[in-house]
Structures are given as C-alpha cells and as structure tokens.
C-alpha positions as CSV (number, residue, x, y, z in Angstrom):
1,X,9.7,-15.1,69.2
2,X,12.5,-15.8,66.6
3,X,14.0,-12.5,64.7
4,X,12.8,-14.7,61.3
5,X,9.0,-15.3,62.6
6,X,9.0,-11.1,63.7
7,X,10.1,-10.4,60.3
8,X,7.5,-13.1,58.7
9,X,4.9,-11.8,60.7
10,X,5.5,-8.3,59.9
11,X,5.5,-8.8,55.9
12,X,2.2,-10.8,56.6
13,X,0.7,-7.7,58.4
14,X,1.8,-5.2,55.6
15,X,0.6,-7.7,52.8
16,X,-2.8,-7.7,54.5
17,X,-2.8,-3.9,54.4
18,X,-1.3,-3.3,51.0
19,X,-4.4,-5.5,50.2
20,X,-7.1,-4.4,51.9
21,X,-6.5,-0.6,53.5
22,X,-7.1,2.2,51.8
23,X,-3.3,4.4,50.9
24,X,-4.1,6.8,53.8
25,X,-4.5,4.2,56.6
26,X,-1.4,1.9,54.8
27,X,1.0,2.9,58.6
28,X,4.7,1.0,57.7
29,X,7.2,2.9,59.5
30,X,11.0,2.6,58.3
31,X,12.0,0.0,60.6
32,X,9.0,-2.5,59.5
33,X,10.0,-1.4,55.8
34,X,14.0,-2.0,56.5
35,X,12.4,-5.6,58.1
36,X,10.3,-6.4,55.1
37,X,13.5,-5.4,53.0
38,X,15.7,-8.4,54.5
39,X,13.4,-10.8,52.7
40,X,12.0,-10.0,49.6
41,X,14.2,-9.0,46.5
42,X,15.9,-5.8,45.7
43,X,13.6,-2.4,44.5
44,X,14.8,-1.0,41.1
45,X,14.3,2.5,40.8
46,X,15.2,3.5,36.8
47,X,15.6,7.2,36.2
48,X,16.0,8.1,32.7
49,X,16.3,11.7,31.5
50,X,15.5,13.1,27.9
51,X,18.3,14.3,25.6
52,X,21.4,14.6,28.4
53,X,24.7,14.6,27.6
54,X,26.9,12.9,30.5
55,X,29.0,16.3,29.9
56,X,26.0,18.2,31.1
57,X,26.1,16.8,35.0
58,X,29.3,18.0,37.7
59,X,30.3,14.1,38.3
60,X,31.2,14.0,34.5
61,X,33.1,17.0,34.5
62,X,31.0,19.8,34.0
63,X,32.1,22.5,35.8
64,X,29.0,25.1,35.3
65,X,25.8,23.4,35.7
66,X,24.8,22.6,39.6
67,X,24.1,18.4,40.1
68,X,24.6,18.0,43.6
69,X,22.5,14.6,43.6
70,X,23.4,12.9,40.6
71,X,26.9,13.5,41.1
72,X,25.8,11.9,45.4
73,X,24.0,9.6,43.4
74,X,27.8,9.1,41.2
75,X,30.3,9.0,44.9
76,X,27.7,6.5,46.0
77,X,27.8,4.0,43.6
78,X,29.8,2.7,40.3
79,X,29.7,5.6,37.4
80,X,30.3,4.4,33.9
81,X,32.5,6.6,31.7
82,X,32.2,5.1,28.7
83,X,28.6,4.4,28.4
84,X,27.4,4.9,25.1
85,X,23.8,5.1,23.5
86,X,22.7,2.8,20.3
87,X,20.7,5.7,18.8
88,X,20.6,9.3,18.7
89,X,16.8,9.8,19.5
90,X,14.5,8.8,22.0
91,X,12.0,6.0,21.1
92,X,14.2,3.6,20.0
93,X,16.9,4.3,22.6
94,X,13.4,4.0,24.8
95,X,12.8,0.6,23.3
96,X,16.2,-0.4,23.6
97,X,16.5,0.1,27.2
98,X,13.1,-1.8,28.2
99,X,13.5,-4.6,25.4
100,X,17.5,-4.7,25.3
101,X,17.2,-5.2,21.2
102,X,18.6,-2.7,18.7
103,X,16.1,-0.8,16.4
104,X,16.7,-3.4,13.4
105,X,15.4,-5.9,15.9
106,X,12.4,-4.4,17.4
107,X,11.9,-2.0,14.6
108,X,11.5,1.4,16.4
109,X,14.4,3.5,14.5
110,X,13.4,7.1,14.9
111,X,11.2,9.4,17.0
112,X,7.5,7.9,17.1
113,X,4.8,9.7,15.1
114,X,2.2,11.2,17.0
115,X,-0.4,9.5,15.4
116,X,0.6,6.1,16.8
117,X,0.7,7.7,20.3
118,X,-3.0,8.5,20.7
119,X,-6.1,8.0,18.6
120,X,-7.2,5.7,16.2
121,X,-3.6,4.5,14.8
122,X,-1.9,4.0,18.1
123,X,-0.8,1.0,19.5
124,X,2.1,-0.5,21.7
125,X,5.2,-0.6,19.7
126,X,6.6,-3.5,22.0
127,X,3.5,-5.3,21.8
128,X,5.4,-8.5,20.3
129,X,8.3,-8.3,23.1
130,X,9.1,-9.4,26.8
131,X,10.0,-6.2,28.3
132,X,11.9,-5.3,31.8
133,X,8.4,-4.3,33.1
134,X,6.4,-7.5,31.8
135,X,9.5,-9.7,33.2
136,X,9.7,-7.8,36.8
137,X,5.4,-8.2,36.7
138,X,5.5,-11.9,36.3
139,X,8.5,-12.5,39.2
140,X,6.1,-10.6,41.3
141,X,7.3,-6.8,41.1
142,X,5.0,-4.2,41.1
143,X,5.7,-2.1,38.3
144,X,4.9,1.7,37.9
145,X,5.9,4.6,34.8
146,X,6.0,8.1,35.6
147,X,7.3,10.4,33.1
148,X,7.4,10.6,29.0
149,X,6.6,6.7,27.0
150,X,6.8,7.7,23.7
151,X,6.5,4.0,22.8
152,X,2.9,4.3,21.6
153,X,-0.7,3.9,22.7
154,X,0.1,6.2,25.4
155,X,-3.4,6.4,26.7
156,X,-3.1,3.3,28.3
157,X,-0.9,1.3,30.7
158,X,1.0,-1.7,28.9
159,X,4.7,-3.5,29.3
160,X,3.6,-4.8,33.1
161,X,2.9,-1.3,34.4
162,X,-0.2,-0.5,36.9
163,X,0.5,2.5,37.9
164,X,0.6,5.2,34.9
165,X,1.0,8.6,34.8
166,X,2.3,9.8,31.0
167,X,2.2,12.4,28.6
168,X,0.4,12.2,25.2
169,X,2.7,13.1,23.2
170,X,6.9,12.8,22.6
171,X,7.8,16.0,21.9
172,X,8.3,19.0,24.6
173,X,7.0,22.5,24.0
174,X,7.2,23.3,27.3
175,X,7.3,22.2,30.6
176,X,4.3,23.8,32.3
177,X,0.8,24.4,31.2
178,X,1.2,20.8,29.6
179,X,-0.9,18.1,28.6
180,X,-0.6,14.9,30.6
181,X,-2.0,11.6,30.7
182,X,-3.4,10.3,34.5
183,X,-6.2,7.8,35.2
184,X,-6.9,6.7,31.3
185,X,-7.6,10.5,30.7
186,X,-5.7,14.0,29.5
187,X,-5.9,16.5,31.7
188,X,-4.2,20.2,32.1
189,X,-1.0,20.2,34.7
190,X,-0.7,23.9,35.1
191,X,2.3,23.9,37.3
192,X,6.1,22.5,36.4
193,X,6.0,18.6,34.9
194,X,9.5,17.8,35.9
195,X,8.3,18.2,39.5
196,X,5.3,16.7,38.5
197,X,7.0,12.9,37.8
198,X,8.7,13.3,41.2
199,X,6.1,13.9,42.8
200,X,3.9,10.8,41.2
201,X,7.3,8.7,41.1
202,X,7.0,9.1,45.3
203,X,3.3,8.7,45.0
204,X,4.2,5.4,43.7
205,X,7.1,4.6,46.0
206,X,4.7,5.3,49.1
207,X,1.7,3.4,47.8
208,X,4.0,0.4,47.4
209,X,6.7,0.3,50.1
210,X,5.9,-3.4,51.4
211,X,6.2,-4.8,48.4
212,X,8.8,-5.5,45.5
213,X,8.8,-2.6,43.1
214,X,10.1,-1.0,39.7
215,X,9.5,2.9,39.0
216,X,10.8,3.6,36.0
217,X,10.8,7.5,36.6
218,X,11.3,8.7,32.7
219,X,11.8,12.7,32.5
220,X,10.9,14.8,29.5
221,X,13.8,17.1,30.6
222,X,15.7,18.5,30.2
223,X,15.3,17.9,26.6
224,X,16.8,21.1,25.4
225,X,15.6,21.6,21.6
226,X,13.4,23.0,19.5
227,X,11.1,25.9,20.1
228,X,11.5,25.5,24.3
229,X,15.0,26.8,24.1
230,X,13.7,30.5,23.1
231,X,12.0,30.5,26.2
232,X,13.7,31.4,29.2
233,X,13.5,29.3,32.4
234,X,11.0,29.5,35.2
235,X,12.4,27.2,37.6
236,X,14.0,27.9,41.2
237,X,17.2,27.7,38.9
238,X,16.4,30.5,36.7
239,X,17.8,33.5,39.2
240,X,21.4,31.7,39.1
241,X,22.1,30.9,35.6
242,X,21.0,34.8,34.9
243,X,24.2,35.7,32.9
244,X,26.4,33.0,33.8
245,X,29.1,32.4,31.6
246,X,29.3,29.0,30.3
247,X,32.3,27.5,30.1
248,X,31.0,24.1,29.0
249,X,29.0,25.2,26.0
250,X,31.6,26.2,23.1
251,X,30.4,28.7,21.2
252,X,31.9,28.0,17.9
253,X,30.8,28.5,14.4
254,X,27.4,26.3,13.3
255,X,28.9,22.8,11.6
256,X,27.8,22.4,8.1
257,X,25.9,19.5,8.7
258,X,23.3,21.4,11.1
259,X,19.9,21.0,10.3
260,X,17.6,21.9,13.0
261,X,17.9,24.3,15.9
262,X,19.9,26.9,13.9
263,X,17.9,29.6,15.5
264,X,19.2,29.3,19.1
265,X,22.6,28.0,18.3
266,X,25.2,29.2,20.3
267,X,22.9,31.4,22.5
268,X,23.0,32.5,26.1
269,X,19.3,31.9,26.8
270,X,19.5,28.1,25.3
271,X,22.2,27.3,27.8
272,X,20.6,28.9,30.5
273,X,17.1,26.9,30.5
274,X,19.5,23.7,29.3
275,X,21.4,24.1,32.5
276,X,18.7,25.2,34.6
277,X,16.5,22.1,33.3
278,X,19.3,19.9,34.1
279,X,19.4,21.4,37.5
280,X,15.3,20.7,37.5
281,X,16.0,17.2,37.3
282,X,18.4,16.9,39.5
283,X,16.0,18.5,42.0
284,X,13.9,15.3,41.5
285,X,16.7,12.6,42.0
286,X,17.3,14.2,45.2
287,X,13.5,14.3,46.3
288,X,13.2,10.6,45.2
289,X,16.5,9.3,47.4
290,X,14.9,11.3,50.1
291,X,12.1,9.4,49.9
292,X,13.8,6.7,49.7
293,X,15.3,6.7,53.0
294,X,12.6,8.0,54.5
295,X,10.4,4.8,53.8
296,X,13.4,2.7,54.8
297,X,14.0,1.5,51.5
298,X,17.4,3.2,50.5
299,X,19.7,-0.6,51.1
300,X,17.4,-2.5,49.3
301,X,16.3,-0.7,46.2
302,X,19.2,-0.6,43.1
303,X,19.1,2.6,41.7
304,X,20.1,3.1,37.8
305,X,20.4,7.1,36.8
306,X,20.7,7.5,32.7
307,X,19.5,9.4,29.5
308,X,18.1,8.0,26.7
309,X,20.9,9.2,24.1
310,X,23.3,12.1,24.4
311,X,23.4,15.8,23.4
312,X,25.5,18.4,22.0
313,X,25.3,22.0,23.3
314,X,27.6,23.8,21.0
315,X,30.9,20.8,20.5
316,X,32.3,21.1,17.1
317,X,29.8,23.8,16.1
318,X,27.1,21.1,16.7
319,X,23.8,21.2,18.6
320,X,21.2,18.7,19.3
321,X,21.7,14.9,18.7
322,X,21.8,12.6,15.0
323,X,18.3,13.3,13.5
324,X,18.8,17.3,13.9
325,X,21.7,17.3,11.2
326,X,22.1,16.3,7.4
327,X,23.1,13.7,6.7
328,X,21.9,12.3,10.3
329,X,24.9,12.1,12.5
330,X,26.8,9.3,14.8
331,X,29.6,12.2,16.8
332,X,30.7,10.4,20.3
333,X,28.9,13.2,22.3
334,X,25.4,12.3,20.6
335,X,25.9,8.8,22.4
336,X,27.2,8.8,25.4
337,X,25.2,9.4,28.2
338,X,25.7,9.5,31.8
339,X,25.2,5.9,33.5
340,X,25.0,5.6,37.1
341,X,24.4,2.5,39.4
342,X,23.8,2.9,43.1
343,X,22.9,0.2,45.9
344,X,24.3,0.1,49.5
345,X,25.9,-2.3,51.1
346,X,26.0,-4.3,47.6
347,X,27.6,-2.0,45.1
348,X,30.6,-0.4,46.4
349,X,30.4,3.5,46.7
350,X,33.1,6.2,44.6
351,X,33.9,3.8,41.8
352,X,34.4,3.7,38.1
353,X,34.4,2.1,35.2
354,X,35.9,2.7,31.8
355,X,34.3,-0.2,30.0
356,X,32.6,0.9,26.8
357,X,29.1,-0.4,27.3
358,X,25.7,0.0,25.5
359,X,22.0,0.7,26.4
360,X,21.4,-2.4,24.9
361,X,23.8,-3.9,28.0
362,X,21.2,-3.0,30.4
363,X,18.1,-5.3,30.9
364,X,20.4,-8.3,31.3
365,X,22.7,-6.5,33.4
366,X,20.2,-5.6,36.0
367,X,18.1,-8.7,35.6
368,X,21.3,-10.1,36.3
369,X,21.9,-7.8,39.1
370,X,18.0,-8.5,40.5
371,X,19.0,-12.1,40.5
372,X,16.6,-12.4,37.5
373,X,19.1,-13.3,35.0
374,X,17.5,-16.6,34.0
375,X,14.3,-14.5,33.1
376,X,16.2,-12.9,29.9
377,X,14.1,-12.9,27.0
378,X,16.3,-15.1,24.5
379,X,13.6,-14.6,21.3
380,X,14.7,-12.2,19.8
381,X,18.2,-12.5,21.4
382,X,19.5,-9.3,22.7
383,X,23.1,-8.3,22.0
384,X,23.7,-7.2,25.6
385,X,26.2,-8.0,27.3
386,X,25.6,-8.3,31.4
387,X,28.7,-6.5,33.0
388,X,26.7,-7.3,36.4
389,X,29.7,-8.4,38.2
390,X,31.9,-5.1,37.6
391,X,28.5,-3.8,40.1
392,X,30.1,-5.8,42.9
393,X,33.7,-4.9,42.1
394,X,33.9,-8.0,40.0
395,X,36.6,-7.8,37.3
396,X,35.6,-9.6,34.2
397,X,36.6,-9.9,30.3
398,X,35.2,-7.5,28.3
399,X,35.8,-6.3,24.8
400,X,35.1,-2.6,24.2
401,X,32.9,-2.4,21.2
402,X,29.6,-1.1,20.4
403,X,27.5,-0.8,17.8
404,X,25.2,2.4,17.0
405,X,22.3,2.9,13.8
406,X,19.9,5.1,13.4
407,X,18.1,4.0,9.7
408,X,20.6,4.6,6.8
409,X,23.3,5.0,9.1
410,X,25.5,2.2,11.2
411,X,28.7,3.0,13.3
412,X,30.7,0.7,15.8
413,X,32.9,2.3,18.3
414,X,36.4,0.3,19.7
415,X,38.8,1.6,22.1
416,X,40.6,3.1,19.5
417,X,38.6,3.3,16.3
418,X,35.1,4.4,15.7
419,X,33.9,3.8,11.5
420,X,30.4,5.9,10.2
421,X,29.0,4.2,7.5
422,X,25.8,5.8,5.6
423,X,24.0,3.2,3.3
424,X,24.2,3.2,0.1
425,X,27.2,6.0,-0.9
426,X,28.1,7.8,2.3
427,X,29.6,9.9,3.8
428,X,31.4,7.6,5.3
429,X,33.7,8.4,8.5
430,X,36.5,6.9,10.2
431,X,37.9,8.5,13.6
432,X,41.1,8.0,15.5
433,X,39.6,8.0,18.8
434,X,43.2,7.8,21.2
435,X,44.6,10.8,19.1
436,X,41.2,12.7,17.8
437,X,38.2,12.2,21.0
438,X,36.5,15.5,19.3
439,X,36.4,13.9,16.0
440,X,37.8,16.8,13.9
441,X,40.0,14.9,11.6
442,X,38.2,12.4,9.2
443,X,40.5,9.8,8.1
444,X,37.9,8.0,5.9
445,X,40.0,7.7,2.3
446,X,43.2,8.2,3.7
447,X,46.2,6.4,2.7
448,X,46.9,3.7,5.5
449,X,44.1,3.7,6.6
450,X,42.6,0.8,4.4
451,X,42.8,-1.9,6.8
452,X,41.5,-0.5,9.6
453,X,38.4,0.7,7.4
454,X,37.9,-3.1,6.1
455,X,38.5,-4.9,9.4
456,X,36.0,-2.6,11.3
457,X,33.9,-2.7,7.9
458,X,33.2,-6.1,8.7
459,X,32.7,-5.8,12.3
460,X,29.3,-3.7,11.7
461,X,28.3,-6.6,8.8
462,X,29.1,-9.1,11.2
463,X,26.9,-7.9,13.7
464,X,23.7,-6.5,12.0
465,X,23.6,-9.8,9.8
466,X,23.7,-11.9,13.5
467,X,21.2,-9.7,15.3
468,X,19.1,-7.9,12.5
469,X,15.2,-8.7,11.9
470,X,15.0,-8.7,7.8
471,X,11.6,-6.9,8.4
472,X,13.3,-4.1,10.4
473,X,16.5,-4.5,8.4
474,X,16.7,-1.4,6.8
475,X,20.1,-1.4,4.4
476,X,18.2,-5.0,3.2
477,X,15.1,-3.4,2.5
478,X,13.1,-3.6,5.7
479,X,11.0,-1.0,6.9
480,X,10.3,1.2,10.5
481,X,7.2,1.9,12.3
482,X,8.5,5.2,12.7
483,X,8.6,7.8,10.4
484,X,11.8,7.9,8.1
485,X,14.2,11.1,8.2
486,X,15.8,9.2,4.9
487,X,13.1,8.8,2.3
C-alpha cells in the first residue's frame, strides 16, 4: 500500500472515532497523530496571559522571576521585541486580538462591566464581527476557550468555540476557591485556576488530536492588581520568592499620576505573588508543550505566547497599567507585551525581531500564517498589518508605527517618537524615545519641538478618521459599551 493511501486510511479511521467513540476509547498514538499531521492544516495553540509585562519573563530580560518555558518557548521560535499593545486594559485588547479592530472600531474601550457578563444585560460584545474563532470554525477548525472571556455573555459559548470552560466574571480576587463557568453552569473550583485552564486546555488538546484545532488558552494570571496582591502566594513558587530581592521591580517613589493600587506599591509581598504568578503560568506553557509532543502534534501546531496589554511593577514610580492612573496613562511599559511565535520545521528557532508591531497585527498575521489569509474579514477593515513572512525568515518592508487609545486618550509610537494626546485639553505628551526609553523627560511645549508635535499630530488624525466607527468614535462624540473611566 502507498505511504499516501496509509496515511488516508489512517485519518479515515480517527475521523470515524473522533465521531463515533466515546473520549476514553478515542486510541491515536503519536505516530498515527504525526501521520494525520502531514495532511491536514497547522493547529494554533494561542496563549494569552492577563496583565504581563514582556519585562516580567527571563527571555525579555528579567533576571529575577523563573520562565524556563516561555523563554524554551522564545529559543524555539521568533520573539518580537517591540510588540506593543493598542490598549492598556483587557477587554478591548481581548477584542482586538480575536477581531483585529481597534476599540473605536468594535467599540469595547475599557474593562467590561459585570452586568453584561452574566444575567439579564449580558450579551456578546463581538456579536456583529467575524472573529479568529468563527473564521477557523467555518475552514473546519475545531475551536476550544479555556481561561478568562471577559467579552460578555460569558455563560455561554460564542465566536466558533465548542468547547468552553470560563469564568463569570473579569476581575481576579483570587486564584483559588473561585467561581468558574463549565457545562453552561457556575460551579466552585476549590483548588488553583491557573492549573485549572491547563489542565482543560489539554482536556481539549486530547479530545481533539485527529482533527484541526484552535485553543485559545486565556489565563487570568498573573494579573497582579488590586486586592490579590495583599495576599501572599500559595503556589509551588511561593517557598522561592520568600525574601528574594527583586532587582526588576524599582522601588521608587509613587508617580503623581497613581490612582489605584497605592496600598501595595512598592511592596515585597506584591512582587512576590507577581513573580510567583508569573512562574504559575509558566508552569502551564510547559505542561501544554508536553502535551503537545506527547500526542504527536508538536511540528504541526503554531504556537503564539502573549498578554493582553502590559504592566508596570514599580517603573517610574508607576504600578498597574493606563486605567489605574489619573489622567489614564499611554507609558511604553503599559503596552508592550511579550510576543512569541513557535512552529518547527516552519519557523526558524532563536530569532528575533525588532519590528514595532501591534495586537491589532495578529489575526491577519496568523490567518496568514494558517494559510487562511484570504479569509480576513475586510468589513470593518482591520488596520493590521500581516508581518507573516518575517515567521519564515522573510525580510519585508515595514514602517514602525503604531497606534494606542484607550477613550479620551490616543498615542502613536515611531521608532523614534511617541506623542500622548488627551481629548479635549490634555495633558498632552511628547517622548524622545532613542534618547528617553523611560520616558522621564516630557518635551510636549518645548521649543523645537513644534514640528515633530504637528507631523505626528496628524499621524493619529490620519489614522482614527481612516479606521474609526463614528458610533464608537469617542473624541467625535461616539459612545462605549463599556463603562467610561472619563465621564
């Protein structure tokens, strides 16, 4: 028998079983899985983290906190340096990453109120979109979520997903004794919720090894704010971070501008459960590339490692992201996050790239990547850009610009330059990037700097009057379906 009617006739037997065999009696070893692999398209495995700086993980730098997986994941694949997050909070950067539109476009441009997450109120904020699940669905992907939504009407599986495992709710108290979502009902998970979407996210993988798949594994962690970071951790971490000194976290004094988290600033037990919860997760990226290889699936499955929007553990007397300070905030270390892509044998291992790139970037570049790219949706049109090739050790144009809002507030970042504008009367910003990366020296209003303020000025009109929804539009008058820090 030919090796092409073996391999047929193996996909044909695991399709059969997939279909009819209970999970238990569902038998594909790794080398029927690797056969299976040669045909069908490439897995995407999406792991997204809550609140991470990309300083927080060793492969960025970070000399303190232990990431032995991410960084593996990092040497094994194509790390972005420069990747930089559209908004400072996590629904819309959420939105953004599944939809590939900017807040003024699908109109999520803070945190989600509760009320639209469960109950009577809450509904699917992407209803009206194409999203990476719903396109992956329809090219015959099997498409599971395990981990935080926060996109609304949480209760129940939308966006292409059948497999569903959630929590209710956006915010993180804690991480164990917590409320989670599983089988269209809330239940009590008494033990540790990090380990808990690892252990569903492989749940998944297993239940649907012979067939094209998407997990989008979305952690609540390790989140770092609020009322959690007087709590010290519980995890197998805990023991090591004891009394560590961290280097990483600057302990200088609190910024002016600091709003919220004021009563753990600069702590020793906040960056102990923030390291330690950054270890937790890194705990799970290991588990899942296990698994991974141990199904067979490691060559033909793209994995993507990123946080919804950055963080800021003590930096310029600064701690917590854009919607924690007054007037909300656009600093560099709020928006970039770690980006990571990793595929054997298609994307070369130990590389970089400095490009500055955007969430907003990333449904066409992986569609692109899948082979998918003619399944963009083009209504509304996304901004992205695909920088797919620079995956395969491409080289390929690219201007380094991005654009950044979070209601009131609009920003776009060059190589060199980055201008803050806050609608109507400021403060306004204007950063020397080459000579200032901390940004500690506004130049907003200094002499010679006019022209650099007007021609960057125009750069953010130029693109929120291209890509902006009037209804969302908020410096014309639009409104949010989230709750407004600005009113």
């Amino acid at each position: 028998m030919k090796f092409d009617a073996v391999i047929r006739r193996a996909l044909g037997i695991a399709a059969f079983a997939a279909t009819w065999l209970p999970v238990g009696w569902l038998l594909v070893g790794p080398e029927m899985a690797t056969a299976q692999a040669a045909d069908r398209p490439p897995n995407l495995v999406f792991i997204l983290s809550d609140n991470q700086g990309a300083w927080t993980l060793g492969c960025y730098g970070n000399p303190d906190i232990r990431t032995p997986h991410i960084d593996q994941l990092a040497a094994e694949g194509v790390r972005f340096t420069r990747a930089l997050s559209s908004n400072p909070v996590c629904s819309p950067t959420r939105a953004t990453f599944l939809t590939g539109l900017i807040p003024s476009q699908h109109g999520v441009h803070s945190f989600l109120d509760p009320k639209f997450m469960m109950g009577p109120q809450a509904y699917n904020t992407l209803r009206e979109f194409t999203s990476l699940g719903e396109v992956l669905r329809d090219a015959g992907y099997t498409c599971g979520l395990s981990g935080k939504w926060h996109l609304g009407d949480n209760l129940h599986a939308s966006e292409g997903f059948s497999f569903w495992v959630t929590k209710p709710d956006g915010h993180t108290n804690e991480f164990y004794n917590q409320d989670v979502i599983e089988n269209g009902a809330v239940r009590k998970e008494a033990g540790y919720t990090t380990e808990l979407w690892t252990r569903k996210g492989i749940e998944f993988l297993e239940q649907n090894r012979a067939r094209p798949f998407f997990l989008f594994l979305a952690y609540n962690g390790p989140y770092a704010l609020g009322g959690l970071m007087k709590n010290p951790p519980r995890n197998r971490h805990a023991a090591y971070y004891k009394g560590k000194k961290f280097a990483s976290f600057p302990v200088e004094p609190m910024h002016p501008w600091q709003f919220a988290n004021k009563a753990f600033h600069n702590t020793q037990n906040a960056m102990e459960r923030t390291a330690a919860e950054v270890s937790g997760v890194d705990d799970g990226v290991g588990e899942v590339m296990a698994a991974l290889r141990r199904l067979g699936l490691d060559d033909n499955t793209l994995v993507v490692y990123a946080a919804d929007q950055g963080w800021m553990g003590g930096q310029n007397g600064m701690w917590g992201m854009g919607d924690h300070f007054r007037p909300i905030a656009a600093h560099e270390l709020m928006m970039q996050i770690p980006l990571i892509f990793r595929q054997p044998g298609t994307i070369s291992a130990g590389r970089t790239s400095d490009f500055i790139v955007s969430n907003y970037d990333f449904l066409p570049t992986v569609l692109n990547h899948l082979g998918l790219g003619d399944r963009m949706p083009t209504s509304p049109r996304s901004p992205g850009r695909s920088f797919a090739p620079v995956l395969r050790g491409k080289t390929m144009p690219w201007e380094n610009i991005m654009f950044y809002e979070m209601e009131t507030v609009r920003a776009v970042r060059t190589d060199d330059w980055k201008l803050v504008l806050r609608h109507p009367a400021g403060p306004f910003e204007l950063y020397d990037m080459k000579r200032d990366p901390m940004e500690r020296a506004n130049l907003h209003g200094q002499p010679g700097t006019e022209a650099k303020r007007a021609e960057l000025a125009a750069r953010i009109d130029e693109f929120f009057n291209r890509y902006a929804e009037p209804k969302w539009d908020i410096w014309k008058g639009g409104g949010s379906k989230a709750k407004r820090h600005t009113e």
